[in-house]
VEXMIDO-683928 format. One record per residue (C-alpha): residue number from 1; x, y, z. Coordinates in Angstrom, 1 decimal. Last residue first. Layout:
BEGIN
+-----+--------+--------+--------+
| pos |      X |      Y |      Z |
+-----+--------+--------+--------+
| NUM |      X |      Y |      Z |
...
+-----+--------+--------+--------+
This chain:
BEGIN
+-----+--------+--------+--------+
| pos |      X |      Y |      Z |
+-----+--------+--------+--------+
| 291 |   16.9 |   29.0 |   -1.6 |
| 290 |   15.2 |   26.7 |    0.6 |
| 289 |   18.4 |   25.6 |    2.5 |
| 288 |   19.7 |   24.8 |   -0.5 |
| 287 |   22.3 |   22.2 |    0.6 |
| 286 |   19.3 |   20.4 |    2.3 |
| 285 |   18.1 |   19.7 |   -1.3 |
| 284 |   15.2 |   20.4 |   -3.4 |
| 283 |   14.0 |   20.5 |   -6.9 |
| 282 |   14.5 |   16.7 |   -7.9 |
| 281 |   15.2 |   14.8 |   -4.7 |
| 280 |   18.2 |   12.7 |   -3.4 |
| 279 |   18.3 |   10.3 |   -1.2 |
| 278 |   20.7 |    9.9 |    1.3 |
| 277 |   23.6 |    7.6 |    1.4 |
| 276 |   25.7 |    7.8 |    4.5 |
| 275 |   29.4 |    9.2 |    5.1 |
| 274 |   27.9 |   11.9 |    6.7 |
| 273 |   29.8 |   15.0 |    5.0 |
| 272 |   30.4 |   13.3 |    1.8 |
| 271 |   26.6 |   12.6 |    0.9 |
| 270 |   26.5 |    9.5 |   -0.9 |
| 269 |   24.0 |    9.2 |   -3.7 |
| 268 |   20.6 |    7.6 |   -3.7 |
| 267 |   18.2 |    7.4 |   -7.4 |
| 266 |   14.9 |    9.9 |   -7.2 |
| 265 |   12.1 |    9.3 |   -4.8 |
| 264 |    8.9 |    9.7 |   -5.9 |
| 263 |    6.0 |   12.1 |   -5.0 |
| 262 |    8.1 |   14.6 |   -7.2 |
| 261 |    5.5 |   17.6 |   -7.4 |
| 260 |    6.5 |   21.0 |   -9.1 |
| 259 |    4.0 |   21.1 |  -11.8 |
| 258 |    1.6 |   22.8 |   -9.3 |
| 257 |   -1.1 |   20.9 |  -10.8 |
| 256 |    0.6 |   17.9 |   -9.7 |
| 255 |   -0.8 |   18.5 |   -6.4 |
| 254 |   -4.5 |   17.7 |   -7.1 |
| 253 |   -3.8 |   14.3 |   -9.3 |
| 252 |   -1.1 |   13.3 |   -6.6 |
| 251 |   -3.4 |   13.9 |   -3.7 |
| 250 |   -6.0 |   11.8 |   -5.6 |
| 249 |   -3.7 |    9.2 |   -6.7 |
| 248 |   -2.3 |    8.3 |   -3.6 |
| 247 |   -4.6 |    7.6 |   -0.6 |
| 246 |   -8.0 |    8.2 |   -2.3 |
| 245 |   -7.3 |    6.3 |   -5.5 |
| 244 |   -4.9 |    3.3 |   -3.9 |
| 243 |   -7.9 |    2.9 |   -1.8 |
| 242 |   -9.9 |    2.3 |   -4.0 |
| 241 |   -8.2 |    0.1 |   -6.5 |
| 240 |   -7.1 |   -2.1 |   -3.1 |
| 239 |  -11.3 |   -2.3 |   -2.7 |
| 238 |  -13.9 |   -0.8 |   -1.3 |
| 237 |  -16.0 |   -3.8 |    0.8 |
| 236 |  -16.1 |   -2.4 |    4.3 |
| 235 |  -12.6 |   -3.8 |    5.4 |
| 234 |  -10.7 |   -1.8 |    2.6 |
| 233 |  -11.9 |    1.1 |    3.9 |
| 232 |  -11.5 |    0.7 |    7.1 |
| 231 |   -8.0 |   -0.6 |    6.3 |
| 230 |   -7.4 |    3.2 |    4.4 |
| 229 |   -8.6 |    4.7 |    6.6 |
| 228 |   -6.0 |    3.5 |    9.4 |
| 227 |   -3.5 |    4.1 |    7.0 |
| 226 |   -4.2 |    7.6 |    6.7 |
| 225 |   -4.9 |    8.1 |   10.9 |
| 224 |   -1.4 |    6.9 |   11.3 |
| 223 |    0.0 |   10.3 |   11.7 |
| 222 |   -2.4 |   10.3 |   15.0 |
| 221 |   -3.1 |   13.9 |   16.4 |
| 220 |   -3.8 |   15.3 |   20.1 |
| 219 |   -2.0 |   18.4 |   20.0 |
| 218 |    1.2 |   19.5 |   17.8 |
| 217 |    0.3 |   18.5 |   14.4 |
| 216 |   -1.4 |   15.6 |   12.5 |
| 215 |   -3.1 |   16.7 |    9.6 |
| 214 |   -4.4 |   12.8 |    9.5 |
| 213 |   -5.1 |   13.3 |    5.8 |
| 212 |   -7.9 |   12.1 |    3.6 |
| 211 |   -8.4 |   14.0 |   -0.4 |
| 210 |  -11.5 |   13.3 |   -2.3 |
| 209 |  -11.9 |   14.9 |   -5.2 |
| 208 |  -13.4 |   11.7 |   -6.8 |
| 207 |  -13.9 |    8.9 |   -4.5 |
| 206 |  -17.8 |    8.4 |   -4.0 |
| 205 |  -20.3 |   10.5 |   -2.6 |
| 204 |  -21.7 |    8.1 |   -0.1 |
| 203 |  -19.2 |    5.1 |    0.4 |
| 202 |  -16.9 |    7.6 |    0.6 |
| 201 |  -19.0 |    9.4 |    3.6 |
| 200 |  -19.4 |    6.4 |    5.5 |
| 199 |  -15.5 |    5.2 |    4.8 |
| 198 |  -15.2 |    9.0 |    6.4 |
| 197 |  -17.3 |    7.9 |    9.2 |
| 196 |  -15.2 |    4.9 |    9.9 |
| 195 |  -12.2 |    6.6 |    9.9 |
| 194 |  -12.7 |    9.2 |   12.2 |
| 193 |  -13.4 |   12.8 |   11.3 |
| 192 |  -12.9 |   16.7 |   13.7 |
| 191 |  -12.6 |   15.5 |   17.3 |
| 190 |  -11.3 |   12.4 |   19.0 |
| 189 |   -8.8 |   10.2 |   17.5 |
| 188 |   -8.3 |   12.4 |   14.5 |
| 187 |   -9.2 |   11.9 |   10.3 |
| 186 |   -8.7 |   15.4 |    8.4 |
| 185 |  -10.7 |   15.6 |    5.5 |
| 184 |  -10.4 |   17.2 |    2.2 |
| 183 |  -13.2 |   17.6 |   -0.6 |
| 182 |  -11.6 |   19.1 |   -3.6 |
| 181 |  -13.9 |   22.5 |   -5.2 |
| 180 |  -16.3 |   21.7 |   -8.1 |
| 179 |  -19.0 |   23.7 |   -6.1 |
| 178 |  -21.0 |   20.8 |   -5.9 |
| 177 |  -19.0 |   18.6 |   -3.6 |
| 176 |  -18.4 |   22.0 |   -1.1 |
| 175 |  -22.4 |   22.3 |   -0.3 |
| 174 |  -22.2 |   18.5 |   -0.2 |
| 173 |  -19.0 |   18.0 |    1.9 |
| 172 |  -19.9 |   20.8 |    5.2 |
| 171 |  -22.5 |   19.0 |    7.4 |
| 170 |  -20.8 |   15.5 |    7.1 |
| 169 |  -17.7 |   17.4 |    8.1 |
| 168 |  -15.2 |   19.0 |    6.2 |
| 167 |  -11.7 |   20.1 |    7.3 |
| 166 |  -10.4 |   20.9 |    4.2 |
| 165 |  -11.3 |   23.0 |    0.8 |
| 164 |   -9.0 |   21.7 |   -1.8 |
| 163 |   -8.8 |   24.7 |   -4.6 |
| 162 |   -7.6 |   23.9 |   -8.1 |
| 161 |  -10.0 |   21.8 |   -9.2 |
| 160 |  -12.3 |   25.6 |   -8.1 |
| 159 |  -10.5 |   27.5 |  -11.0 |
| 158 |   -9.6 |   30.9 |   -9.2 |
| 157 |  -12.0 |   33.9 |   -9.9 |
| 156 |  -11.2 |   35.5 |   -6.7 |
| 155 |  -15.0 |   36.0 |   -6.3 |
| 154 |  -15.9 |   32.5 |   -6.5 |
| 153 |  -13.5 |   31.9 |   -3.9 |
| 152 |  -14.8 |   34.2 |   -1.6 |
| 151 |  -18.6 |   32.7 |   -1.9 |
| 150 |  -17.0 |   29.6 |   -0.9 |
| 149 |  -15.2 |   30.1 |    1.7 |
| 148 |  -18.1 |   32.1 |    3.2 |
| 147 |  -20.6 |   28.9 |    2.3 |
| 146 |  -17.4 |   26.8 |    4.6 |
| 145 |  -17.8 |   29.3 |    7.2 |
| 144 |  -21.5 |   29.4 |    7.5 |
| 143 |  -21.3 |   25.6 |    7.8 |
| 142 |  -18.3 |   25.5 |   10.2 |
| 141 |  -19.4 |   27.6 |   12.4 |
| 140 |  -16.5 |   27.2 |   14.8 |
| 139 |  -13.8 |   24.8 |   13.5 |
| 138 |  -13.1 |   26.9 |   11.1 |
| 137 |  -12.2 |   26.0 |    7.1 |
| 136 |   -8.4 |   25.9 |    6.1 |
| 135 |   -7.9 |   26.0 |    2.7 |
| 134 |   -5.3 |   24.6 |    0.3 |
| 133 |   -4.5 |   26.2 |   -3.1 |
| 132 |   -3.6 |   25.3 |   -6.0 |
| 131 |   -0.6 |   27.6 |   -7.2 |
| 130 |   -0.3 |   29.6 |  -10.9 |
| 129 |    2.3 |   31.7 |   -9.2 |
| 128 |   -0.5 |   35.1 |   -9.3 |
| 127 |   -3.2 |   33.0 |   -9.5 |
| 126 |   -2.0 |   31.6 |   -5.9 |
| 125 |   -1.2 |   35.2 |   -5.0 |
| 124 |   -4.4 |   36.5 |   -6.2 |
| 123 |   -6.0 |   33.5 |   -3.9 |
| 122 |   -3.7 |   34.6 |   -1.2 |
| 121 |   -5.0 |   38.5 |   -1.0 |
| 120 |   -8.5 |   37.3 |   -1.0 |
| 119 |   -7.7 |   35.0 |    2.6 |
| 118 |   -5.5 |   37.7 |    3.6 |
| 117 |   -8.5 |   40.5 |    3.5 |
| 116 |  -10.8 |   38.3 |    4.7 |
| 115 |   -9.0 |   37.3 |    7.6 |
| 114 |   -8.2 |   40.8 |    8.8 |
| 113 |  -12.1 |   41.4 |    8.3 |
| 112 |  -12.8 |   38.5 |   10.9 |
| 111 |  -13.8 |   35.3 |   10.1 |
| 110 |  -12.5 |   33.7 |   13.2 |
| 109 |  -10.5 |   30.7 |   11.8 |
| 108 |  -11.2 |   31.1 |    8.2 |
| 107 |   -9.3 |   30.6 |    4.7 |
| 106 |   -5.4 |   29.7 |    4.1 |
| 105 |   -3.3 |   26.7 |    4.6 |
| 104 |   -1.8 |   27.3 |    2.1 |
| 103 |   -0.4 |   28.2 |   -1.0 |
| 102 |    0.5 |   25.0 |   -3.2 |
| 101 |    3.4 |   22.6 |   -4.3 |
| 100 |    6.2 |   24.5 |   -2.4 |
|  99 |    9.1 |   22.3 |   -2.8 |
|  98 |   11.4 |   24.5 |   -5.4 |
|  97 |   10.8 |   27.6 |   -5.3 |
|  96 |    8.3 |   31.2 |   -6.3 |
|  95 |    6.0 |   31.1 |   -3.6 |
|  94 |    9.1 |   31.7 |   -1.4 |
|  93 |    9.4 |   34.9 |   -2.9 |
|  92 |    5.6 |   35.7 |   -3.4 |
|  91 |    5.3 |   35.2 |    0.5 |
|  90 |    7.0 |   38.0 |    1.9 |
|  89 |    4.7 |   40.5 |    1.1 |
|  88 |    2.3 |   38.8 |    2.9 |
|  87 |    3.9 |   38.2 |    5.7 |
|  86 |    4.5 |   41.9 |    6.2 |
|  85 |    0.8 |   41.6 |    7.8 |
|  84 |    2.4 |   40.0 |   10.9 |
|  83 |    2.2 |   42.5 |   13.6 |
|  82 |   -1.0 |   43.1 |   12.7 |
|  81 |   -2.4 |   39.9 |   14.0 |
|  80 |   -5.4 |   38.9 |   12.7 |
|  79 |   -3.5 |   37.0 |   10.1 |
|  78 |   -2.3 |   34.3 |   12.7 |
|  77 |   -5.5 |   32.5 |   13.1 |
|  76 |   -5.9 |   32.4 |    9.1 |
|  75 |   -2.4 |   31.1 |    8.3 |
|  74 |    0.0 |   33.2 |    6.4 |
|  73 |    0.8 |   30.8 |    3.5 |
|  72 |    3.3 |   28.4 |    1.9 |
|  71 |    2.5 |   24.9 |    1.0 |
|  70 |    5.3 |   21.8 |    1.6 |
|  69 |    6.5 |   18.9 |    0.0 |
|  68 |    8.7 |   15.5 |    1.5 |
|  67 |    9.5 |   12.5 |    0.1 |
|  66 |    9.5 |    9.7 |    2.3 |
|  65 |   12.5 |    7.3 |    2.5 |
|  64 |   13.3 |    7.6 |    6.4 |
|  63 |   16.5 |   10.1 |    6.3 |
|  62 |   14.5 |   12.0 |    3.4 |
|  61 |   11.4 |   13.7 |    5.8 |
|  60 |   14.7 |   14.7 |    7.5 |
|  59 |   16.2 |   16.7 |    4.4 |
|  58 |   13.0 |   17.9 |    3.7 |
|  57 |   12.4 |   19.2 |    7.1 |
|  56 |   15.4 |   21.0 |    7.1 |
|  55 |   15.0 |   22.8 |    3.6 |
|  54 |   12.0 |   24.2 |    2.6 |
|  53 |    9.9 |   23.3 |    5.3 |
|  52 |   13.2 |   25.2 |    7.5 |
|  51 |   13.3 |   28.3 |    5.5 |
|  50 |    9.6 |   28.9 |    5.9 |
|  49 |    9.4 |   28.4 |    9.5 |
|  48 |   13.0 |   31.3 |    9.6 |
|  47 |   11.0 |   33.7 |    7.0 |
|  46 |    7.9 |   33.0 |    9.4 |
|  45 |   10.3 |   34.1 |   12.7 |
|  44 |   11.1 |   37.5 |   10.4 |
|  43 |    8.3 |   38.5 |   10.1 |
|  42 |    7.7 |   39.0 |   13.9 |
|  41 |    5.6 |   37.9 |   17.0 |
|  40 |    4.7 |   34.7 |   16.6 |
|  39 |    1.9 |   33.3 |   18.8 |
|  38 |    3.1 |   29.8 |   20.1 |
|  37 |    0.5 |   27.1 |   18.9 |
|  36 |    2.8 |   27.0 |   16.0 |
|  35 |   -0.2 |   28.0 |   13.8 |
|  34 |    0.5 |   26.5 |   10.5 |
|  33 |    2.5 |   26.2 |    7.1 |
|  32 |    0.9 |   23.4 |    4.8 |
|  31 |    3.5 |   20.0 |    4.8 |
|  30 |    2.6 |   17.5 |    2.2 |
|  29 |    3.5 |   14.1 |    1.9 |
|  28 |    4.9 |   11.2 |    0.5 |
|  27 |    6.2 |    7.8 |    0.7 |
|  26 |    3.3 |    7.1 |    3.8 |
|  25 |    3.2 |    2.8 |    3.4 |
|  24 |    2.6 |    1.9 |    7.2 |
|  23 |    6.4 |    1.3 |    7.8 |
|  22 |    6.7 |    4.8 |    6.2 |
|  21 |    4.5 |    6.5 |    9.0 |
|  20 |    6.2 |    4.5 |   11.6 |
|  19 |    9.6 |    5.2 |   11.2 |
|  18 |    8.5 |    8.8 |   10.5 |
|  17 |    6.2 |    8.9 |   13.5 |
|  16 |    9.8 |    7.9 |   15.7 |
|  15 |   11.7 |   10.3 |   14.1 |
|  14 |    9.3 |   12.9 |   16.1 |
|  13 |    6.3 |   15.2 |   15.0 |
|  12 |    5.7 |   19.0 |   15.3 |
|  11 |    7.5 |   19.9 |   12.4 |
|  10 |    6.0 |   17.5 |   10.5 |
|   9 |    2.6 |   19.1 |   10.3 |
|   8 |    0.7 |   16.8 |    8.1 |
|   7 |   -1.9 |   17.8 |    5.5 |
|   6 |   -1.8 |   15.9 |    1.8 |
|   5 |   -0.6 |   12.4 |    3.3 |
|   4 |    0.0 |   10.3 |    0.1 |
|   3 |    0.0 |    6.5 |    0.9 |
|   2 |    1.2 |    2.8 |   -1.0 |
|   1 |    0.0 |    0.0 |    0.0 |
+-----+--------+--------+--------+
């Protein structure tokens, strides 16, 4: 089995969820930028967050065979902080390399003017660097948030297959099935989607535009969440085909439209300074440092 995480926040994890991640079949994924949890109080500490998903994170994604992509964005909780509007300018530059396979995660957490105002500013970005784009919905008032999401995005004039909308619900995945818009879904122990709802919600609208990820982070996450779908899946009747569609192909198929993604892992060569062979990607390298 083979398995494309589209949201994961490897910063926050350990060696020890890599080892298990690509034990469980996870060759690739992508990273969006995030709330830290720690408020940032500078620029210049999301020029430092950006270098190292550009370059560090890579580099250690690498050590356990699984190739590593991130998406660039002032994040909705954080873009109510004026402090932080120079963000924005800074983004087109990174937008611009190697590695970055989309802008996001973008959208709603409070849906406050501030947001609205980075949220539309993003989409002309992604145009801009002909980006998909990955958006964050809230977690409070979801529904209203999610026909807000959408209503902006029809204004930016974006192509909705180029926009995954994430965090759906059972509430949320009609309104955003028929807008032409991906349908993502983050699978968690406790809150948000388990597995056995989303195999309730495949089984319902299909696997087309579907995108599962465990956007596992700093609190109570599981990065094993994808391959946990995909046995529930396989255990209610869908088959390997299926799953193979939902897990890889679908994240592939969306993230492809970057044309910057390398989901696979290019030959090994030795590196001279650890005496090891590491793999070696198209379009990134530690020796770049995200430059």
């Amino acid at each position: 089995m083979r398995i494309f995480d589209p949201h994961i926040h490897m910063t926050s994890r350990t060696t020890d969820d890599y080892t298990a991640m690509a034990a469980a079949g996870v060759r690739a994924l992508v990273e969006p930028a995030f709330w830290l949890g720690q408020p940032r109080t500078s620029v210049g500490s999301f020029t430092d967050y950006f270098d190292a998903l550009l370059g560090w994170e890579p580099y250690r994604a690498a050590q356990f065979g699984i190739r590593h992509h991130c998406a660039l964005a002032l994040n909705p909780k954080e873009a109510n902080d004026s402090r932080l509007t120079g963000v924005l300018d800074l983004l087109p530059r990174y937008l611009a390399k190697d590695g970055v396979v989309a802008v996001g995660e973008i959208g709603y957490d409070s849906m406050t003017p501030a947001e609205d105002q980075a949220f539309a500013r993003q989409l002309e970005l992604a145009l801009r660097h002909d980006l998909p784009v990955l958006v964050h919905t809230p977690h409070r008032d979801k529904a209203v948030g999610t026909r807000r999401t959408l209503d902006v995005i029809r204004e930016s004039g974006i192509d909705p297959a180029r926009v995954a909308i994430d965090h759906l619900t059972e509430a949320t995945v009609r309104t955003v099935a028929e807008s032409g818009c991906w349908m993502g879904f983050s699978v968690y122990p406790e809150t948000k989607m388990s597995e056995e709802r989303m195999v309730r919600i495949l089984d319902r609208y299909g696997t087309g535009r579907m995108l599962v990820n465990s956007a596992a982070d700093w609190g109570h996450s599981d990065p094993l969440k994808t391959r946990a779908t995909a046995d529930a899946m396989l255990a209610s009747g869908f088959d390997n085909a299926d799953v193979d569609k939902v897990m890889w192909q679908n994240p592939v198929a969306f993230y492809s439209q970057s044309g910057r993604l390398v989901p696979e892992t290019a030959a090994e060569s030795p590196d001279s300074a650890h005496g090891t062979a590491l793999p070696v990607f198209a379009g990134n390298s530690l020796a770049r440092g995200g430059e």
